[in-house]
PDB file of N, CA, C and O in Angstrom:
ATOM      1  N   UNK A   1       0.842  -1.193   0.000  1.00  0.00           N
ATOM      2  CA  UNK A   1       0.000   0.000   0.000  1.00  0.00           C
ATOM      3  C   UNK A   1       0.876   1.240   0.000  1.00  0.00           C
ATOM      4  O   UNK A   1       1.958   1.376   0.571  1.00  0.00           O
ATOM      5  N   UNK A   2       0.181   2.163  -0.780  1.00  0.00           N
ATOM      6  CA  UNK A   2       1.340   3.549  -0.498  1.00  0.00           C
ATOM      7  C   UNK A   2       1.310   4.483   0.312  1.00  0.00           C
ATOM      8  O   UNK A   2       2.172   5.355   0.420  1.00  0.00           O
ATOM      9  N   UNK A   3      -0.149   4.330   1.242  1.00  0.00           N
ATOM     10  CA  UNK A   3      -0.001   4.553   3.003  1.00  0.00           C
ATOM     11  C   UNK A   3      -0.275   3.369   3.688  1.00  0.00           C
ATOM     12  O   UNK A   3      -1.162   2.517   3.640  1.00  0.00           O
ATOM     13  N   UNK A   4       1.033   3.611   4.529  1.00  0.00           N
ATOM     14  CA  UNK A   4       0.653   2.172   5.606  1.00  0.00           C
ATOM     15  C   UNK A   4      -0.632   1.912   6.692  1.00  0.00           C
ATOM     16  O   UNK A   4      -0.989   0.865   7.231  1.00  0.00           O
ATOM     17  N   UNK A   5      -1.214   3.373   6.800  1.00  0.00           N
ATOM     18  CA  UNK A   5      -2.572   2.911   7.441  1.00  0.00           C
ATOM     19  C   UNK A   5      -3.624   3.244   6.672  1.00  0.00           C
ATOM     20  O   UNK A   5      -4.502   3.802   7.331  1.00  0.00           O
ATOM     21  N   UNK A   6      -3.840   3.131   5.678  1.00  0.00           N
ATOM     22  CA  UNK A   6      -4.769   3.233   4.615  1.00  0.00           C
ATOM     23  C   UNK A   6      -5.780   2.033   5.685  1.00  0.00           C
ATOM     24  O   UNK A   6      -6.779   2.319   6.345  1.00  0.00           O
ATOM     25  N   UNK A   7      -5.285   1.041   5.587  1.00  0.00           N
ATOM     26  CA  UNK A   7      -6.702  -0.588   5.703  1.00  0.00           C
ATOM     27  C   UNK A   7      -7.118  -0.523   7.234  1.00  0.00           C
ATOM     28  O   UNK A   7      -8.034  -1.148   7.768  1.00  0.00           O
ATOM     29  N   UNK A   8      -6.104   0.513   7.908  1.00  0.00           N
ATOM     30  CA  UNK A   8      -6.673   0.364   9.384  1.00  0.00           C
ATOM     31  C   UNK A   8      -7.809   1.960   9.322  1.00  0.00           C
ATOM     32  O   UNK A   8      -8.416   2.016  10.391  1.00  0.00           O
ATOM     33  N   UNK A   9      -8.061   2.748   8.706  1.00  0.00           N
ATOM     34  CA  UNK A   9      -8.931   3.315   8.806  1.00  0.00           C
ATOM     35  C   UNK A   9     -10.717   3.004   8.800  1.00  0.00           C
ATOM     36  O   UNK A   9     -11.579   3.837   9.080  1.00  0.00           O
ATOM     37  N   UNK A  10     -10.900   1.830   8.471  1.00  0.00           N
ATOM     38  CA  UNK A  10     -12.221   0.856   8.835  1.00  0.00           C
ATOM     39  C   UNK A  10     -12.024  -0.359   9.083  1.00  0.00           C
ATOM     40  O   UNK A  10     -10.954  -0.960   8.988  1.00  0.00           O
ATOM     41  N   UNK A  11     -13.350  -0.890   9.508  1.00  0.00           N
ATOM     42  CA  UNK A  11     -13.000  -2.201  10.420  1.00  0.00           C
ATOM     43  C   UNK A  11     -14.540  -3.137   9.866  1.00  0.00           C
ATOM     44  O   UNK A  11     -15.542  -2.434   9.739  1.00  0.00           O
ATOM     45  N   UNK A  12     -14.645  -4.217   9.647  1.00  0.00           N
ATOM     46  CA  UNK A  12     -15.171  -4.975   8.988  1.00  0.00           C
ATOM     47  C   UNK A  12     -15.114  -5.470   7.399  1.00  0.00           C
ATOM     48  O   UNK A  12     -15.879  -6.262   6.848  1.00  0.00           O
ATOM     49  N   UNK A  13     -14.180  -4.889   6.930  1.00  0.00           N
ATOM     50  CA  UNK A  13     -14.210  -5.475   5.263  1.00  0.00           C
ATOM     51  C   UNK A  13     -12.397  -6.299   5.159  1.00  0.00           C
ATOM     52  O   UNK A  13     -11.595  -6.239   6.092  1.00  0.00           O
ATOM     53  N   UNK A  14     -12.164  -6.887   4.034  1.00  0.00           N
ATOM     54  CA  UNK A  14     -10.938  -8.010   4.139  1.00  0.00           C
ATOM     55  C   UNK A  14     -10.379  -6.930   3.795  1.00  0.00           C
ATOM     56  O   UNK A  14     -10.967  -5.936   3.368  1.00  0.00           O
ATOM     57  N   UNK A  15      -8.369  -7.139   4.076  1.00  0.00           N
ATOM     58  CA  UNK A  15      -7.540  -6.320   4.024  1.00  0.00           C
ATOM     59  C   UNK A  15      -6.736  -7.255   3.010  1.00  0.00           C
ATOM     60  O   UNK A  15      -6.755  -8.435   2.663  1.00  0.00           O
ATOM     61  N   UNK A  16      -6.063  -6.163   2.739  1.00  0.00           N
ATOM     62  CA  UNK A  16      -5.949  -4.994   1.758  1.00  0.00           C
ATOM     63  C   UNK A  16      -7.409  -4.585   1.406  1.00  0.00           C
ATOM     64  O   UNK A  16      -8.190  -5.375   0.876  1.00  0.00           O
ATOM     65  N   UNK A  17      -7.734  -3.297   1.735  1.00  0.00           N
ATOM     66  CA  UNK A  17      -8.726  -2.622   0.783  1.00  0.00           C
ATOM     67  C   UNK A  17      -8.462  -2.662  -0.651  1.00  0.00           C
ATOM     68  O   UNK A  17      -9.327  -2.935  -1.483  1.00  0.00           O
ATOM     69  N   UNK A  18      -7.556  -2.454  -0.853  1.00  0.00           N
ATOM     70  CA  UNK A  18      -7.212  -2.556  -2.310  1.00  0.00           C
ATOM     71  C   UNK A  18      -5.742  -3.425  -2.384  1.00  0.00           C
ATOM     72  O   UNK A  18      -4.755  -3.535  -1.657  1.00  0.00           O
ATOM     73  N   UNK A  19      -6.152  -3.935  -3.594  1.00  0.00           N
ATOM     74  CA  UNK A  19      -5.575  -5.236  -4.118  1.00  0.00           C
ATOM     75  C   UNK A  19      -5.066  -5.126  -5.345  1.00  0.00           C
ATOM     76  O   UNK A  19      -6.007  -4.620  -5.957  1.00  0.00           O
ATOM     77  N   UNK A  20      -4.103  -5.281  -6.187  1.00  0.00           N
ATOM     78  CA  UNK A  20      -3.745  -5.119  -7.572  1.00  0.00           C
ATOM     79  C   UNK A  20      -4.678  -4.001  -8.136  1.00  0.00           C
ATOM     80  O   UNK A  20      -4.848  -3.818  -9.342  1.00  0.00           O
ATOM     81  N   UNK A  21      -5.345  -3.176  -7.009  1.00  0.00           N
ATOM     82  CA  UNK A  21      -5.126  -1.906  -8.238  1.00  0.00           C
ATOM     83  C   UNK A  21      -7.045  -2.313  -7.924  1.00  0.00           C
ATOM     84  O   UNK A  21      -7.858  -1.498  -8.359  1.00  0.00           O
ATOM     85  N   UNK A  22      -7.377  -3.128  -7.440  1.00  0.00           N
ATOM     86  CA  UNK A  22      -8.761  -3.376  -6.719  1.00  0.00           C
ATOM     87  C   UNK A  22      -9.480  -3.171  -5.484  1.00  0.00           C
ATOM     88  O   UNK A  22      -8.700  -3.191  -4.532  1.00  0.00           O
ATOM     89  N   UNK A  23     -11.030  -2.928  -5.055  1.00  0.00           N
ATOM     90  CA  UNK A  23     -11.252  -3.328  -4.310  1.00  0.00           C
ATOM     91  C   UNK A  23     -12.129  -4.764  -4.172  1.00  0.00           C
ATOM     92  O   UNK A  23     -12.354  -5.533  -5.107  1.00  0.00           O
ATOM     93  N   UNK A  24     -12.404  -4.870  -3.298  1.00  0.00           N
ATOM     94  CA  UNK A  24     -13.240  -6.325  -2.952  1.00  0.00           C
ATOM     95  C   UNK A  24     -14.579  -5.996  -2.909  1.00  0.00           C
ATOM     96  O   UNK A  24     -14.928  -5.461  -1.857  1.00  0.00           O
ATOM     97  N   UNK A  25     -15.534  -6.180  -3.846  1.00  0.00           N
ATOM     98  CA  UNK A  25     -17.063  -5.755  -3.757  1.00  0.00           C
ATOM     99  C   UNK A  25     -17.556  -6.308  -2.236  1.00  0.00           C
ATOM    100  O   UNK A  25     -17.130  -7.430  -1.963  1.00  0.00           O
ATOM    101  N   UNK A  26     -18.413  -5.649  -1.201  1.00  0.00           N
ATOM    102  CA  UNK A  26     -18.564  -6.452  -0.303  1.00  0.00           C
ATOM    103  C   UNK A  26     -19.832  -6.658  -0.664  1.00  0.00           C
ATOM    104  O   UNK A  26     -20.410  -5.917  -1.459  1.00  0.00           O
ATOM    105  N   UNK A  27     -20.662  -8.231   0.186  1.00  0.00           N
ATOM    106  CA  UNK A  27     -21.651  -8.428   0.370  1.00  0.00           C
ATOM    107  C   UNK A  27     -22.428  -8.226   1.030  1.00  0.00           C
ATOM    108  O   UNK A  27     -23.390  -8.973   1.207  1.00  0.00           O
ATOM    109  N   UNK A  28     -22.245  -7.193   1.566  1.00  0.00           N
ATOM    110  CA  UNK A  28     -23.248  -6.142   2.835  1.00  0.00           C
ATOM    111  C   UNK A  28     -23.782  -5.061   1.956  1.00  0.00           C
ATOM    112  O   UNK A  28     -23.111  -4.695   0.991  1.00  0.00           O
ATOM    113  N   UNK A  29     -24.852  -4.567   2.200  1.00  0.00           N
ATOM    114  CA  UNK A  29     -25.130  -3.555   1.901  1.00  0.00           C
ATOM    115  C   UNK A  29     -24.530  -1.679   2.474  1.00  0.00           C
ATOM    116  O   UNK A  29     -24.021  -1.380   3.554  1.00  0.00           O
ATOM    117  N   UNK A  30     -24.783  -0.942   1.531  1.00  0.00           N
ATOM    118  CA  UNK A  30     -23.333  -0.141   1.244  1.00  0.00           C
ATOM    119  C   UNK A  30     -22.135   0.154   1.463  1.00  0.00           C
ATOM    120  O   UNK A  30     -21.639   0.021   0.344  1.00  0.00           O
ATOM    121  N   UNK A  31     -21.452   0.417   2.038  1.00  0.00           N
ATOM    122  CA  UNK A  31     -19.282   0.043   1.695  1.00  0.00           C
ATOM    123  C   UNK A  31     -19.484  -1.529   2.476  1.00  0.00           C
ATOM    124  O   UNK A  31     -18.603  -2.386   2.406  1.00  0.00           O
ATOM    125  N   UNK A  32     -20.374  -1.673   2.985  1.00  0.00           N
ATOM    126  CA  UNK A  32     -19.966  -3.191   3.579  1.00  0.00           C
ATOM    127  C   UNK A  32     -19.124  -3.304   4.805  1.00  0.00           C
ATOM    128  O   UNK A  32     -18.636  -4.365   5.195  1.00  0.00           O
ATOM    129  N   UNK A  33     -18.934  -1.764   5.583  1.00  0.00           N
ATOM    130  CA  UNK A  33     -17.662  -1.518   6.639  1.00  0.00           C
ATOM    131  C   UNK A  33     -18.529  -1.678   7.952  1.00  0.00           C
ATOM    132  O   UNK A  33     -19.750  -1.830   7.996  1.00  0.00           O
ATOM    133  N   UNK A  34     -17.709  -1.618   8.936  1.00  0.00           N
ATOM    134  CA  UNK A  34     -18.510  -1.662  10.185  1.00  0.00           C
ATOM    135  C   UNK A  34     -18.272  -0.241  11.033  1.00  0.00           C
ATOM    136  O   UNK A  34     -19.090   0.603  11.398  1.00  0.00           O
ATOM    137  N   UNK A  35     -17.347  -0.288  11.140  1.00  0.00           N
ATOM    138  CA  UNK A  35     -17.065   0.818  11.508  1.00  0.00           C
ATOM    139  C   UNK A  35     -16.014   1.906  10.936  1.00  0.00           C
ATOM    140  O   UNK A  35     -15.456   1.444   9.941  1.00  0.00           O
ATOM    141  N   UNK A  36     -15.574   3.207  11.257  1.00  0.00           N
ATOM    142  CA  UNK A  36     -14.731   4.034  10.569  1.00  0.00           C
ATOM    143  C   UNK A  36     -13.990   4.255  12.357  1.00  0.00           C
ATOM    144  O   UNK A  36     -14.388   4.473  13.502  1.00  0.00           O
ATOM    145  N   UNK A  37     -12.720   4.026  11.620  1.00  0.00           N
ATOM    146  CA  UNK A  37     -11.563   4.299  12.837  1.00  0.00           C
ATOM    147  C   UNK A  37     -11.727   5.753  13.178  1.00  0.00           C
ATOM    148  O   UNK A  37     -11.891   6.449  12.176  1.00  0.00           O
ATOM    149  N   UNK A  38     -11.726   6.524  14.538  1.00  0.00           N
ATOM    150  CA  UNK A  38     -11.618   8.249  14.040  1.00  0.00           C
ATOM    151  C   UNK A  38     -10.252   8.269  14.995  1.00  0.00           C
ATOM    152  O   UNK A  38      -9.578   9.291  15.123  1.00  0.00           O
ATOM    153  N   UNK A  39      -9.938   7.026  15.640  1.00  0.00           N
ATOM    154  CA  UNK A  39      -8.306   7.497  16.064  1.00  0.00           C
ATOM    155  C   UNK A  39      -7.571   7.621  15.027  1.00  0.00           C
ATOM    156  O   UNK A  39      -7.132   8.734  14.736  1.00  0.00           O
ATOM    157  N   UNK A  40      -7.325   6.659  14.361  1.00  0.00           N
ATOM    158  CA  UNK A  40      -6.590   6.902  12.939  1.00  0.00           C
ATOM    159  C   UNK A  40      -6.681   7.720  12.237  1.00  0.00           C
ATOM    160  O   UNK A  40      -5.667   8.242  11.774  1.00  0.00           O
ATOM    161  N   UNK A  41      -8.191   8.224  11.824  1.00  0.00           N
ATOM    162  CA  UNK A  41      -8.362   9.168  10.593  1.00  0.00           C
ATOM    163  C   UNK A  41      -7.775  10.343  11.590  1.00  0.00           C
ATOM    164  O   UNK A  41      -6.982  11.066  10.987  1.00  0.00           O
ATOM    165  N   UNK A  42      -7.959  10.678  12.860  1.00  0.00           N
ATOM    166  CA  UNK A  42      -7.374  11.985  13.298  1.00  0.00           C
ATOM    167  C   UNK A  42      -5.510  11.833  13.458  1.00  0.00           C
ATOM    168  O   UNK A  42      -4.737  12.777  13.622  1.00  0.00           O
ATOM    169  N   UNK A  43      -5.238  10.743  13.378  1.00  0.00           N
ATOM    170  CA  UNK A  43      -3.763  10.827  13.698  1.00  0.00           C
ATOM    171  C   UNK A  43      -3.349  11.163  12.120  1.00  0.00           C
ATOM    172  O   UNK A  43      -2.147  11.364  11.947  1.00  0.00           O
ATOM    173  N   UNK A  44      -4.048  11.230  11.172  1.00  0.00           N
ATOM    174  CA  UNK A  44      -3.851  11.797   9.773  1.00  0.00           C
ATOM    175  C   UNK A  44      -4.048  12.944   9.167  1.00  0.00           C
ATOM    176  O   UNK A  44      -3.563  13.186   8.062  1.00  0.00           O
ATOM    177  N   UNK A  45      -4.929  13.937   9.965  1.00  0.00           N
ATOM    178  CA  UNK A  45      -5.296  15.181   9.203  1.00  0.00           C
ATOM    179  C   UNK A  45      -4.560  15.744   8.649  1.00  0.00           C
ATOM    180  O   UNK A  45      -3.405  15.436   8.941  1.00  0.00           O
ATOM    181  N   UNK A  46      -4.683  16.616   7.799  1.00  0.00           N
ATOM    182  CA  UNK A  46      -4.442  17.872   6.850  1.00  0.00           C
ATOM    183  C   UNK A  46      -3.959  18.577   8.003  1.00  0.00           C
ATOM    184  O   UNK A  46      -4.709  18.622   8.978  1.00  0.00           O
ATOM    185  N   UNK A  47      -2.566  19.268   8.075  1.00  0.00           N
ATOM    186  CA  UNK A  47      -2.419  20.470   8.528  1.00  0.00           C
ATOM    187  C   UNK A  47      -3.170  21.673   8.643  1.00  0.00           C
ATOM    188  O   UNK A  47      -3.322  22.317   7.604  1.00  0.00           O
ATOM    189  N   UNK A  48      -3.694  22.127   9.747  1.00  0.00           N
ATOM    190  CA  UNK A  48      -4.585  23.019  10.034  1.00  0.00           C
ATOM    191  C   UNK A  48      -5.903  22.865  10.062  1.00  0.00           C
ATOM    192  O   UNK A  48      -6.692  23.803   9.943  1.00  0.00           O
ATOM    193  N   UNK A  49      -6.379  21.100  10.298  1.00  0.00           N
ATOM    194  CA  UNK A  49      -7.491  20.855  10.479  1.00  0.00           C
ATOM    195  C   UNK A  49      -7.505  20.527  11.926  1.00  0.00           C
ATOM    196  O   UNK A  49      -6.525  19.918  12.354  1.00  0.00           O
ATOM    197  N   UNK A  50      -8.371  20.806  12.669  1.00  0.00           N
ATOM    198  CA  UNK A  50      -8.029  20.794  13.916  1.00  0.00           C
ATOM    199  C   UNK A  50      -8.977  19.667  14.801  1.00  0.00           C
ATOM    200  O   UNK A  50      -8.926  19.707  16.030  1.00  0.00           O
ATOM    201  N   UNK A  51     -10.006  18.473  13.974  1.00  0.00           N
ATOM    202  CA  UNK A  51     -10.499  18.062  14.379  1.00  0.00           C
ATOM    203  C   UNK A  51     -12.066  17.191  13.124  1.00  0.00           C
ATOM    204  O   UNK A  51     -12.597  17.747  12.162  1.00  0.00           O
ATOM    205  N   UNK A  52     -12.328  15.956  13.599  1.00  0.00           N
ATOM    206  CA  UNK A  52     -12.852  15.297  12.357  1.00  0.00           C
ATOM    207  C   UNK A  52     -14.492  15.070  12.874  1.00  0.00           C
ATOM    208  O   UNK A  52     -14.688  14.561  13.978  1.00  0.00           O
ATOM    209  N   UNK A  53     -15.370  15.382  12.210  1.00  0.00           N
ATOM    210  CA  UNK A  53     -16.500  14.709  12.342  1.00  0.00           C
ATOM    211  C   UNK A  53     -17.123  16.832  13.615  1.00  0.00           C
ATOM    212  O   UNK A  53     -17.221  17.057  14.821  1.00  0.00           O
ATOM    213  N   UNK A  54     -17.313  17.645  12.452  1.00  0.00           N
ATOM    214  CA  UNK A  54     -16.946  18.882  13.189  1.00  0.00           C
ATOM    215  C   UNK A  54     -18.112  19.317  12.794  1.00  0.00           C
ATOM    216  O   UNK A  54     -18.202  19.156  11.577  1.00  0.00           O
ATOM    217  N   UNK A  55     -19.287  19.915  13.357  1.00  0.00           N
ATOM    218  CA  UNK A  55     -20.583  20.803  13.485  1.00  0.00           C
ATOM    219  C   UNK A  55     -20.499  21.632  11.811  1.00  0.00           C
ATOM    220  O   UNK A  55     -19.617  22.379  11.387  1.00  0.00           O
ATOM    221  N   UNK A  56     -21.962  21.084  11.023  1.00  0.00           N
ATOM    222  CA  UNK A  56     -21.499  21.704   9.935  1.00  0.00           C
ATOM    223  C   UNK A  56     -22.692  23.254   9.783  1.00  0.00           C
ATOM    224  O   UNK A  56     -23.060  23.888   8.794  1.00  0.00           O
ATOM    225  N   UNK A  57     -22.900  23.354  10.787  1.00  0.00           N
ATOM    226  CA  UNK A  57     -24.275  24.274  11.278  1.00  0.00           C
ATOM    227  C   UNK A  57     -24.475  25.349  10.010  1.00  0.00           C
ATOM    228  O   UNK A  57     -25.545  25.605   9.458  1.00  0.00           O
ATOM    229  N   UNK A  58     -22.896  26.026   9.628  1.00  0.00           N
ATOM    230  CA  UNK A  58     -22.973  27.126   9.057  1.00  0.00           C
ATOM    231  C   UNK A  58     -23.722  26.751   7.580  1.00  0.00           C
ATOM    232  O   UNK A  58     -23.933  27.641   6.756  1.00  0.00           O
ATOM    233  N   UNK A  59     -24.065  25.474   7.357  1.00  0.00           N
ATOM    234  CA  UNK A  59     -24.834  25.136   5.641  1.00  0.00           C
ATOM    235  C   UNK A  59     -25.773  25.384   5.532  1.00  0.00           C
ATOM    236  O   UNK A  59     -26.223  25.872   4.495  1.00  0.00           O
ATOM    237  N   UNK A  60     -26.738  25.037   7.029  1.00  0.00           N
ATOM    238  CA  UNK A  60     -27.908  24.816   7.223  1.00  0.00           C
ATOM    239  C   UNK A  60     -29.018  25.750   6.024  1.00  0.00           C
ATOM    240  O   UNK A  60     -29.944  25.339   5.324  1.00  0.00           O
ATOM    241  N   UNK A  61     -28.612  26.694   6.136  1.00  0.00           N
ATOM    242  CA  UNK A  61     -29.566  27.507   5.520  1.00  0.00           C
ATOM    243  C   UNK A  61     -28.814  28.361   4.431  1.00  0.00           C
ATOM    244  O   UNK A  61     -29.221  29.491   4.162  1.00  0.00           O
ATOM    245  N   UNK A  62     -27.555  27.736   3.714  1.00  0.00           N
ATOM    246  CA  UNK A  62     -26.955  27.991   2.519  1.00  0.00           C
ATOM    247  C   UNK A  62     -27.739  27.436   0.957  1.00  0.00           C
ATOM    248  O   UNK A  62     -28.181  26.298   0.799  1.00  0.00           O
ATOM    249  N   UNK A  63     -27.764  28.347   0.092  1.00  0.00           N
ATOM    250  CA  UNK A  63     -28.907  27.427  -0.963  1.00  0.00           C
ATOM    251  C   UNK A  63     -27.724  27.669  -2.439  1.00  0.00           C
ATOM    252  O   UNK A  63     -26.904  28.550  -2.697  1.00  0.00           O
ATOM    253  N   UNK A  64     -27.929  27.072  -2.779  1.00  0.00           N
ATOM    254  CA  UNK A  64     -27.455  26.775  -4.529  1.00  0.00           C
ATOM    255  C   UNK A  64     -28.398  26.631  -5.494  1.00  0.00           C
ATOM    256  O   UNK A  64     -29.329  25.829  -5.427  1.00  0.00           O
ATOM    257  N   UNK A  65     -28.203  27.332  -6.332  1.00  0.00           N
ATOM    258  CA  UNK A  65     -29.142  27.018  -7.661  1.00  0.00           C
ATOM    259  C   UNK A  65     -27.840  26.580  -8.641  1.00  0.00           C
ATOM    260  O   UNK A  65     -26.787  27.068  -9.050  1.00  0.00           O
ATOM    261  N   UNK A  66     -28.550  25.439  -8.734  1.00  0.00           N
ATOM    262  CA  UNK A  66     -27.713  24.655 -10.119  1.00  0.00           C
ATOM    263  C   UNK A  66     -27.423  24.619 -11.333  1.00  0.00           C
ATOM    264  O   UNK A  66     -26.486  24.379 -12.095  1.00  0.00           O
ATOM    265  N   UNK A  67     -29.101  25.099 -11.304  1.00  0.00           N
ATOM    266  CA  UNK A  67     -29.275  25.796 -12.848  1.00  0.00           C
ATOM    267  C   UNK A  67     -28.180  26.772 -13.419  1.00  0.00           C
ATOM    268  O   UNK A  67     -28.703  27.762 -12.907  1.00  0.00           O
ATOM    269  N   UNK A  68     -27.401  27.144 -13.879  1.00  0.00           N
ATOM    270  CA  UNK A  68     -26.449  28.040 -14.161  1.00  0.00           C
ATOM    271  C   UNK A  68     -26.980  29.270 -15.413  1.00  0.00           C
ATOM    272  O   UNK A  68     -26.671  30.456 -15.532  1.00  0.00           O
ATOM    273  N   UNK A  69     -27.983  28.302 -16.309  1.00  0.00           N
ATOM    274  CA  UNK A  69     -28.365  28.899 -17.564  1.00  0.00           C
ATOM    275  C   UNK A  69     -29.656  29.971 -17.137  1.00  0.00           C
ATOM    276  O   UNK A  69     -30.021  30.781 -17.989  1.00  0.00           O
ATOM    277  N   UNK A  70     -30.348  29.944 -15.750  1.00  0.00           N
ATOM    278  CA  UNK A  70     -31.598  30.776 -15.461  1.00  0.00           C
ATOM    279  C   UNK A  70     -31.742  31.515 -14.555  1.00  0.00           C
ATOM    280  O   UNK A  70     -32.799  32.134 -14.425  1.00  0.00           O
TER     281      UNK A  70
END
């Protein structure tokens, strides 16, 4: 793998997550994972992120129109 804790960031699917350039379809319904590590994913952040799984309050009442053409 070309990070060494890539496969420890979830817990229920076979390791290697990826395999020759694959993953392993699971037979669970959706990723098929059990859980998501957040010790790991936090011992990984982005510089100047200061914390994972963080209040996203400020969207709440942000709107987008998609339409671009109207």
């Amino acid at each position: 793998a070309d990070v060494d804790w890539w496969d420890d960031i979830v817990t229920g699917v076979a390791k290697p997550l990826v395999k020759d350039g694959f993953i392993t379809v699971p037979d669970r319904p959706g990723l098929g994972i059990d859980d998501v590590v957040d010790e790991v994913i936090s011992q990984h952040l982005q510089p100047g992120v200061t914390g994972i799984w963080q209040p996203t309050d400020q969207w709440d009442n942000e709107y987008s129109w998609d339409r671009t053409w109207s």
